[in-house]
C-alpha positions, -999 to 999 in steps of 0.1 A, spaced: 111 -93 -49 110 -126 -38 88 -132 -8 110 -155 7 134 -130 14 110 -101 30 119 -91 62 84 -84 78 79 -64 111 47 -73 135 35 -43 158 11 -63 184 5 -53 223 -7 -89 227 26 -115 231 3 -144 223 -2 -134 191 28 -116 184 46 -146 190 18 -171 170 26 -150 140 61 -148 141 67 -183 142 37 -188 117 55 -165 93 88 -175 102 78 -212 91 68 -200 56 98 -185 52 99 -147 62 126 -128 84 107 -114 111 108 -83 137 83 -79 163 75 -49 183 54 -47 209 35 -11 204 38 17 185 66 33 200 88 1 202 80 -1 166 93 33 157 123 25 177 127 -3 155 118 17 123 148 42 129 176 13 124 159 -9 100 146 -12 67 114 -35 63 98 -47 32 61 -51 52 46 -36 83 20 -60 100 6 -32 120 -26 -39 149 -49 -11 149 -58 -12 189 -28 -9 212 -28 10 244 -15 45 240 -7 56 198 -28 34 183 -20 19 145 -42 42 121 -23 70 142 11 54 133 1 47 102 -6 85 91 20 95 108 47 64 92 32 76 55 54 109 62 85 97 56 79 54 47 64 35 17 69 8 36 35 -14 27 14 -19 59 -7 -42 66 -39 -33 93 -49 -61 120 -82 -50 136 -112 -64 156 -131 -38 143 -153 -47 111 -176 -14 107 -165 0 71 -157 31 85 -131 22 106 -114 -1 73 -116 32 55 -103 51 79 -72 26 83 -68 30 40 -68 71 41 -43 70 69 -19 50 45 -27 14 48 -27 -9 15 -48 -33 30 -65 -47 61 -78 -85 77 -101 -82 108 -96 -102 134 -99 -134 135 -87 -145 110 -69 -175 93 -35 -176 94 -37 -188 55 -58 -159 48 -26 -138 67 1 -149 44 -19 -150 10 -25 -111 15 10 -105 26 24 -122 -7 -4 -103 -27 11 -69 -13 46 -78 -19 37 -90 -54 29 -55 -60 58 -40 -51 79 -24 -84 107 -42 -95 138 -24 -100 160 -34 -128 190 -18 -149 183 -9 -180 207 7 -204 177 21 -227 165 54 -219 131 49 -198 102 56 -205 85 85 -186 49 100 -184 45 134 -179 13 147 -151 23 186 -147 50 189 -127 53 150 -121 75 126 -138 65 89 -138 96 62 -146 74 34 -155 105 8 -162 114 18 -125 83 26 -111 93 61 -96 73 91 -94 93 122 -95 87 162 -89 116 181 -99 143 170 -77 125 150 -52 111 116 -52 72 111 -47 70 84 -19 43 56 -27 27 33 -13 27 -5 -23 -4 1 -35 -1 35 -50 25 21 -73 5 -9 -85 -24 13 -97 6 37 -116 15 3 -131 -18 -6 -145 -25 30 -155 7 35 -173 1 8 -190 -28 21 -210 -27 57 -207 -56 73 -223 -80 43 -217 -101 43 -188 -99 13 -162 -130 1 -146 -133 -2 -108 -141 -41 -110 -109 -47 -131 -87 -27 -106 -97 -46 -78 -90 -80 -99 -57 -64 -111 -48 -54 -71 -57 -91 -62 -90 -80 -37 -119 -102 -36 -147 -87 -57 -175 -67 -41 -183 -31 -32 -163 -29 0 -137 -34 -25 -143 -9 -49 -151 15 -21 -112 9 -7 -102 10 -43 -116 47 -44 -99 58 -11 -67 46 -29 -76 69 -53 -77 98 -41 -47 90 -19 -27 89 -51 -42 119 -64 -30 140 -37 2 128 -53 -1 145 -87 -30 167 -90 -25 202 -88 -64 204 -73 -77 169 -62 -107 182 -61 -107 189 -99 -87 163 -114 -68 166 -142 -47 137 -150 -60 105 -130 -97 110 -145 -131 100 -136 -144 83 -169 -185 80 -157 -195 51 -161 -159 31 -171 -141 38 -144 -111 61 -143 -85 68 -167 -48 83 -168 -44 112 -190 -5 121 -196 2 159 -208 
């Protein structure tokens, strides 16, 4: 995807800035949709398709970790979290609910777009191919790497932005673990253990995915010591 083309949606109660970043982001080349609270943004949601969700976490009435547990229902929609709260517990509240990533406020605009662009770097290409694709097999749970689709039976496993990168880099060497500090270079975070403390919520978001018993893993690994690891049946 190229980001030029992404059609972005801003959720903010406040019109200064919803307006500031719409015309910021419209400027460096985005289509963008604003709404001005959560259920103006679902309104929105039910006609359109969006490639990014620029989501504020305090709005009067639903507020945006709400709507973004209850959007991961039924969207894979990447969202991005806007909040003036900087306690890691409420960041890692907003990434269990569903969010790939979050900027407290304030925050430079710059700083905005980089980590938009990042997110939609990640996202899976989807190409024809007229070779058969390559799958890996987790129980149950079929993994199209060439297409980046996660399957069970029938039915396709929504994932996140996110959630698909990390299937990327595991895919790519199944078997071998990954360590914590090369997933958060590989998912473009700075470094640090805030980091690789949102890198393990993503975790165990995806293995809610594909384990059987999250609890007891069985496919995405913890490798002690090396980080985790992707084991295929």
């Amino acid at each position: 995807m190229s980001e030029l083309d992404a059609h972005l949606l801003i959720v903010d109660d406040d019109e200064r800035i919803r307006d500031l970043l719409k015309k910021f982001l419209m400027r460096n080349g985005f289509l963008v949709t604003a709404a001005r609270d959560a259920a103006h943004a679902r309104r929105v949601l039910s006609g359109l398709d969006f490639d990014l969700i620029v989501l504020d976490v305090m709005m009067p009435g639903e507020d945006g970790v709400s709507l973004t547990k209850s959007l991961r229902q039924t969207h894979s929609t990447p969202i991005m979290l806007l909040t003036a709260r900087g306690e890691t517990e409420h960041r890692i509240a907003g990434l269990e609910a569903g969010a790939d990533d979050y900027l407290a406020k304030p925050f430079e605009p710059k700083e905005l777009l980089l980590r938009i662009n990042a997110i939609l770097r990640r996202m899976p290409e989807t190409t024809a191919q007229d070779t058969a694709p390559k799958v890996l097999h987790l129980g149950p749970i079929r993994y199209d790497i060439e297409r980046g689709e996660m399957w069970q039976g029938e039915e396709l496993v929504r994932l996140t932005a996110t959630e698909s990168q990390l299937m990327k880099i595991f895919s790519a060497q199944p078997g071998e673990p990954v360590s914590r500090t090369k997933l958060v270079e590989d998912l473009g975070r700075d470094r640090g253990q805030a980091q690789e403390r949102a890198v393990d919520v993503q975790i165990t978001r995806l293995r809610r995915k594909i384990e059987p018993n999250p609890k007891q893993p069985r496919y995405l690994q913890t490798v002690r010591g090396a980080g985790y690891m992707l084991a295929t049946d």
